[in-house]
C-alpha positions in Angstrom: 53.7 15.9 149.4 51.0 14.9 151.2 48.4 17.0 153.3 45.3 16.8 154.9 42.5 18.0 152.9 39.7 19.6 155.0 36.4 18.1 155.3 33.5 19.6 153.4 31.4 19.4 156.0 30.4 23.3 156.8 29.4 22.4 160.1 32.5 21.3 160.8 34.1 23.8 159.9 31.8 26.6 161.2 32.1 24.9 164.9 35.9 25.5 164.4 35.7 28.9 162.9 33.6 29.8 166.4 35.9 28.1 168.2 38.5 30.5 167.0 40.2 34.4 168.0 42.5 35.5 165.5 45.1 38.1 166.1 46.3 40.3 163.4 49.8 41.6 163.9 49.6 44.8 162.1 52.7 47.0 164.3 55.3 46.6 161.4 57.0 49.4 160.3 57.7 48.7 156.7 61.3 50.6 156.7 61.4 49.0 153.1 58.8 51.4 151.7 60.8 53.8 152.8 58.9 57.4 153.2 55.6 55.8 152.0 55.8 54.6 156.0 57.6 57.6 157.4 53.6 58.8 158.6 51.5 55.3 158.7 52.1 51.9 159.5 52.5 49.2 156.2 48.7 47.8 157.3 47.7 50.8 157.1 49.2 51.7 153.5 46.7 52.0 150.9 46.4 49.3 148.3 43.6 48.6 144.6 42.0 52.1 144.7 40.1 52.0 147.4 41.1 49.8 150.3 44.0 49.3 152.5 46.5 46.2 153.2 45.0 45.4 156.5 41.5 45.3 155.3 42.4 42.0 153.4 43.0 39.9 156.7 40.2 41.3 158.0 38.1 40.4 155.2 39.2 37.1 155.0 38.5 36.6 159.0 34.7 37.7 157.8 34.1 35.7 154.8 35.5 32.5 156.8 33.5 33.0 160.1 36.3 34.1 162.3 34.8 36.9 163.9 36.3 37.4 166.8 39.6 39.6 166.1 41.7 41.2 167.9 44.5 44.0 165.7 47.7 44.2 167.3 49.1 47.9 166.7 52.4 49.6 167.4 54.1 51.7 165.1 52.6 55.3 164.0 48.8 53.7 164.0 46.8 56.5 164.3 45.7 56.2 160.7 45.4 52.4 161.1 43.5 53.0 164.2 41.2 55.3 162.6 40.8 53.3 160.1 39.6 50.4 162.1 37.2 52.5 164.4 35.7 54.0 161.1 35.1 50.9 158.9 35.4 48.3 161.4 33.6 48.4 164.2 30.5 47.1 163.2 29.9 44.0 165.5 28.2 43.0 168.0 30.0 42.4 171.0 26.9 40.6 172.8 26.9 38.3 169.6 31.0 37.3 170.5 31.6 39.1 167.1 34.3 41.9 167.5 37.3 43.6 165.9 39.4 45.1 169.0 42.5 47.1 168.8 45.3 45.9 171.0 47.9 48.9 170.9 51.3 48.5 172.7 50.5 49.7 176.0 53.2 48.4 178.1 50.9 45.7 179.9 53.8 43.5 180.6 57.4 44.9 182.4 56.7 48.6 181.0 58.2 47.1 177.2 56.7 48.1 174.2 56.2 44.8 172.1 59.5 43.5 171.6 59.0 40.6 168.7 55.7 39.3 167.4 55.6 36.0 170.0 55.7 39.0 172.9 52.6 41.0 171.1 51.0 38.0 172.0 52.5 37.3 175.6 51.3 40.7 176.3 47.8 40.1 175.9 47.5 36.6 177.4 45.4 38.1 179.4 42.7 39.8 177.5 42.9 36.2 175.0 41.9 34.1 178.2 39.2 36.2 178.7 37.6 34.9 175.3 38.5 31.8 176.0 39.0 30.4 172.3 40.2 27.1 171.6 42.5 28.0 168.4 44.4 31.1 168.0 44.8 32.2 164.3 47.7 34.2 164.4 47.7 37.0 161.2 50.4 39.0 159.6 48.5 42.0 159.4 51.0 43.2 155.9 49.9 40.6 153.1 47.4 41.3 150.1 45.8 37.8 149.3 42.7 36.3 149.9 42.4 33.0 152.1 39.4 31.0 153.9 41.0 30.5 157.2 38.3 27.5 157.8 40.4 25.1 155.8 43.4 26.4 157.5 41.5 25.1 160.8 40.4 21.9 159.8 43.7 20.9 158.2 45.0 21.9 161.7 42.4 20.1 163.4 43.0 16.8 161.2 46.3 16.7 161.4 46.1 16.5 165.6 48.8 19.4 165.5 49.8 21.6 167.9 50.3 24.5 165.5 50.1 25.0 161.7 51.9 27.2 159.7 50.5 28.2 156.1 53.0 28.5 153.3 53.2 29.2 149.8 55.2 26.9 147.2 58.5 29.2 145.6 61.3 28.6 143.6 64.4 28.1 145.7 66.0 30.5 143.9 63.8 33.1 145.4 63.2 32.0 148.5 67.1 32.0 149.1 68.4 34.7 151.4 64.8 36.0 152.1 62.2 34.0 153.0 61.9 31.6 156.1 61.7 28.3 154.5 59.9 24.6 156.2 61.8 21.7 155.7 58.6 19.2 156.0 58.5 15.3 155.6 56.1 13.4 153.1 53.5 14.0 155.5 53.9 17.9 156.0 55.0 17.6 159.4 57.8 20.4 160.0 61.5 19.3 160.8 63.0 22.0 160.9 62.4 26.2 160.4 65.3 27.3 158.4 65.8 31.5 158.8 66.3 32.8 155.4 68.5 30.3 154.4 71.1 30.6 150.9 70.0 26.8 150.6 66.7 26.4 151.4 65.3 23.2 152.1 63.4 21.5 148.7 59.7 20.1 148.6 59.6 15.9 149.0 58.9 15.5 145.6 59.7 18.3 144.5 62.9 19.4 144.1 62.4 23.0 142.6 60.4 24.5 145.0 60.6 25.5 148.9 57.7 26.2 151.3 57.8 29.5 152.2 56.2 30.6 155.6 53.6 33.0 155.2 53.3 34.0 159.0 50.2 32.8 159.6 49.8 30.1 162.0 47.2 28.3 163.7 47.9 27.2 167.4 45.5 25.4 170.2 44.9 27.6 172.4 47.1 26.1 176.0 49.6 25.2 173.5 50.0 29.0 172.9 50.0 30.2 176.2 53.1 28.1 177.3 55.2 28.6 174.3 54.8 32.7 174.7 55.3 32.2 178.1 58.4 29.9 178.4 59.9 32.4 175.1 59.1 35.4 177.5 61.3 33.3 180.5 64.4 32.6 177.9 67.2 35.4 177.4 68.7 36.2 174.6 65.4 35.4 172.5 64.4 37.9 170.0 61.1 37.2 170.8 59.6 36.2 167.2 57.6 33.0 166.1 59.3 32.4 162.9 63.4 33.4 164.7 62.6 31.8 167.6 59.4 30.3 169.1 58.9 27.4 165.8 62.7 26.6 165.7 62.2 25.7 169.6 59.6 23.2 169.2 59.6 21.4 166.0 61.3 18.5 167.3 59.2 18.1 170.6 55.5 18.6 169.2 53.3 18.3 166.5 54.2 21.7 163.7 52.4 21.1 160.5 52.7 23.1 157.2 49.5 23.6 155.1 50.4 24.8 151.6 48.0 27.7 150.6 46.8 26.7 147.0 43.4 27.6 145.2 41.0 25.6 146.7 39.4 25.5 142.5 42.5 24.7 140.7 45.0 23.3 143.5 47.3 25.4 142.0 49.5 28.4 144.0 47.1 31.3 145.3 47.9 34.7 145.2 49.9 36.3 147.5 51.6 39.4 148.0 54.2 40.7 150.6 54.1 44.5 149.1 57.1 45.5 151.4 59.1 47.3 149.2 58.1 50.1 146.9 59.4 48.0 143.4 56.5 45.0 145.0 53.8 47.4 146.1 54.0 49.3 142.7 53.5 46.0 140.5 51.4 44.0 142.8 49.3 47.2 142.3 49.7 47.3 138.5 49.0 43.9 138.1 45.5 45.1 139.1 44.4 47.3 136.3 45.1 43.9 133.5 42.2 42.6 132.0 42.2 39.6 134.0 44.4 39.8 137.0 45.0 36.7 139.2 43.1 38.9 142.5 40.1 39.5 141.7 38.4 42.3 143.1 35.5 42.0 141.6 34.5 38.6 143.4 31.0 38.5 144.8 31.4 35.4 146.9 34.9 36.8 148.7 34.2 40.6 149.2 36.9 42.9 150.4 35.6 45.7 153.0 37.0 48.6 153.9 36.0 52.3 155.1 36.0 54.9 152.8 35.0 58.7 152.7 31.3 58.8 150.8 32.4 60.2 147.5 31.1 61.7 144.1 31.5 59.2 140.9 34.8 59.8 138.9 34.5 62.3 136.5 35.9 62.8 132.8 35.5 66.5 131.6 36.4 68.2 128.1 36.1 66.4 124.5 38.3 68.9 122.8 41.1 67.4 119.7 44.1 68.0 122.5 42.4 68.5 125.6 40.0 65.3 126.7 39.0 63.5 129.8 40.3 60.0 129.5 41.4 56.6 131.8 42.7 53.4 129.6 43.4 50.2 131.1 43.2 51.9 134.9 41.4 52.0 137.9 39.5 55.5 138.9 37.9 55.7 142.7 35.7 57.4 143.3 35.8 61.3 144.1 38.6 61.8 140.9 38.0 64.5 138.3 40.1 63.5 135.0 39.6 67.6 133.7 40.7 67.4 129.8 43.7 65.1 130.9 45.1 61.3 129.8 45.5 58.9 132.4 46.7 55.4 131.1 47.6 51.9 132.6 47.3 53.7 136.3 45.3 53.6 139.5 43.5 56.9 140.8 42.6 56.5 144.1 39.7 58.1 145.9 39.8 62.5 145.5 42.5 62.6 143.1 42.2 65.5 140.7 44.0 65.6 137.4 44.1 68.9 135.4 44.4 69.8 131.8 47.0 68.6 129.1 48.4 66.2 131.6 49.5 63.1 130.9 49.7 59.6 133.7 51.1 57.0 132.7 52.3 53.6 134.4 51.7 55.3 138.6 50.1 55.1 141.5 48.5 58.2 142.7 47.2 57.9 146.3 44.2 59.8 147.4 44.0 63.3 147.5 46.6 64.2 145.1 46.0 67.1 142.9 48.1 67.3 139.5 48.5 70.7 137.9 48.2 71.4 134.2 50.7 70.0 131.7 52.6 67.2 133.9 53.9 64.6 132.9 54.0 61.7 135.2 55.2 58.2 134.4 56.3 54.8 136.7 55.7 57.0 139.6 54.1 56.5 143.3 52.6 60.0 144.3 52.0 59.6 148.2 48.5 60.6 149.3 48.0 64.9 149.4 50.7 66.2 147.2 50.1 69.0 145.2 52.1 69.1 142.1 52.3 72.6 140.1 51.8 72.7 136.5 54.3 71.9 134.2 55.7 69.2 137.5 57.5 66.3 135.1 58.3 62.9 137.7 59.6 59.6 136.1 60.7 61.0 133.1 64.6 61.7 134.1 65.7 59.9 137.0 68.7 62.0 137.5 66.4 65.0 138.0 64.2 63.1 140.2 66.8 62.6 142.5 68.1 65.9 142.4 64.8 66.7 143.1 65.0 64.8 146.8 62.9 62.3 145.1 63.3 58.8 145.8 64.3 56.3 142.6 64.5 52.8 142.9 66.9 50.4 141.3 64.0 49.4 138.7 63.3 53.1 137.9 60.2 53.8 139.7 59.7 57.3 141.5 58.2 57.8 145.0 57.3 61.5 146.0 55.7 62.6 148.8 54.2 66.0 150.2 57.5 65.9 152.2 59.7 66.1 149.1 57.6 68.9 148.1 57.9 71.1 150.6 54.5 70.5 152.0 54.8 70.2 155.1 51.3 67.7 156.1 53.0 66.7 159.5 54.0 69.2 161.8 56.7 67.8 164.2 57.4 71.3 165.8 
């Protein structure tokens, strides 16, 4: 397949980066995490430790040069909102650097945003007010990192009207799930096939499918008709990848940029965490020696807000009774008192008391484990408090019994809910 391969040039590409607003759909819901989104949007859900999903868009937006951003919220974003005033709001307006929260707030015909293409109709007016040139248009749910400025120039190159990034997948699993490209040699888009049971192969390779990631680049005019003439036709569930690219592939220039390491050439990492099986091993897949996102990267940093904490601390050294974390991840804040934590992420507060055992979890921030639990392929939603003696993973029958949620591959999700601890008073 053949693509345009940006130009080196960092001038270049920092005149297009300026050039650019990028809007970050982050309203989602995430129904398939089930009660880990009952209380929080998926952007807002918390993800490696320390950091939440949204604050890998953002980051990539800063370590590209986009800097102008605009977060489109909608579903239960206080937290996400919070989150954003807290840790992002750092920029200088006067320098036309920003990060500003667009909630739903019924700008256009009193509707709350009805699809992701009206998001964006219903802010036409604040995005001619900055007066871009390109849109970059963010799902606000993914954990990868990306440097939008190739994105930009491929875009630019290719003399398109929009861009879509994609990720290379077997057609096995893109089929029935993914919206899939159907490109020519060239990577110009023929056709946007909606989670199709035969999706559409590579040229030249007949294996693999592109994927859309729901990222897209579009010139700016370009933009504003498309939302616009969408917003005038009924019947349209007003969505980019159901509707608005299907209506204009065969009229104007769509391009698909594959997303590979810019290093290797090979697939980059990405991660749609939106079910609780994905979000526990994209997790997991952390605390390996060598894991494929690297979080330790100096030259791509991940920001985010967090609570100034304490270092982790290991107590006790006794034959039966000792501090310990093996091949895991401990945020800061945790106590480990006389306890074993192995192949697991703590993240930030957690407290983890005597002769208890974690193994193969994810414990969110703020939870506090009792003496002798026993814990094991579990996700332990942030501010439970489990008594001593509390066992979770260990039989899935009981879990359920329990009110506890079990999924297919055997992983347990427990929240303060399921407790009994009532963190969100409704009445």
């Amino acid at each position: 397949m053949i693509t345009a391969q940006p130009m080196d040039d960092a001038r270049y590409v920092s005149r297009l980066t300026r050039e650019t607003l990028a809007l970050i759909l982050a309203g989602g819901q995430g129904s398939r995490l089930r009660e880990l989104t009952d209380w929080r949007a998926k952007p807002a859900l918390y993800f490696g430790g320390k950091f939440r999903i949204i604050d890998f868009p953002l980051s990539n937006c800063i370590n590209s040069g986009v800097r102008r951003i605009g977060v489109l919220t909608q579903y239960k974003a206080h937290s996400l909102i919070r989150h954003l005033v807290h840790g992002w709001s750092l920029f200088q307006a006067s320098q036309r650097e920003f990060v500003e929260i667009l909630p739903a707030s019924q700008r256009v015909g009193g509707e709350w945003y009805r699809g992701t293409a009206d998001a964006v109709y219903q802010n036409l007016d604040i995005i001619r007010t900055h007066d871009p040139k390109f849109v970059l248009i963010l799902a606000g749910d993914h954990v990868y990192k990306m440097d939008y400025g190739h994105f930009l120039a491929a875009h630019d190159e290719f003399e398109a009207d929009m861009t879509v990034s994609c990720i290379e997948v077997p057609l096995a699993e893109a089929a029935g799930q993914l919206g899939v490209l159907k490109v020519d040699s060239s990577g110009r888009v023929l056709e946007f096939q909606e989670k199709p049971e035969e999706p559409a192969p590579i040229p030249g390779k007949p294996d693999l499918c592109l994927a859309s990631m729901g990222n897209y680049v579009f010139n700016t005019e370009f933009l504003y008709e498309q939302c616009i003439k969408d917003a005038d036709t009924p019947g349209t569930q007003h969505d980019f990848g159901k509707n608005v690219i299907p209506s204009i592939v065969n009229d104007y220039r769509v391009y698909a940029y594959p997303f590979r390491d810019l290093d290797t050439g090979k697939q980059a990492y990405w991660r749609d965490v939106g079910t609780l099986d994905a979000f526990w091993e994209a997790n997991m897949e952390l605390v390996s020696i060598t894991p494929q996102l690297n979080m330790y990267d100096k030259d791509w940093p991940i920001y985010t807000h967090q609570v100034q904490s304490p270092p982790a601390k290991f107590v006790f050294d006794e034959h039966d009774r000792r501090g310990e974390a093996i091949q895991s991840m401990v945020s800061g804040g945790c106590v480990v008192s006389g306890a074993r934590v192995h192949h697991s992420l703590l993240f930030s507060r957690c407290r983890v008391h005597s002769y208890s055992e974690v193994n193969d979890s994810l414990i969110l921030p703020d939870v506090d484990i009792g003496e002798r639990c026993r814990i094991r392929r579990a996700i332990i939603d942030r501010g439970s408090v489990l008594e001593a003696g509390t066992e979770i993973g260990i039989n899935p029958d009981a879990d359920r019994e329990r009110g506890f949620r079990v999924t297919d591959s055997g992983i347990t999700l427990v929240t303060p809910d399921m407790l009994g601890q009532q963190l969100h008073y409704t009445r």
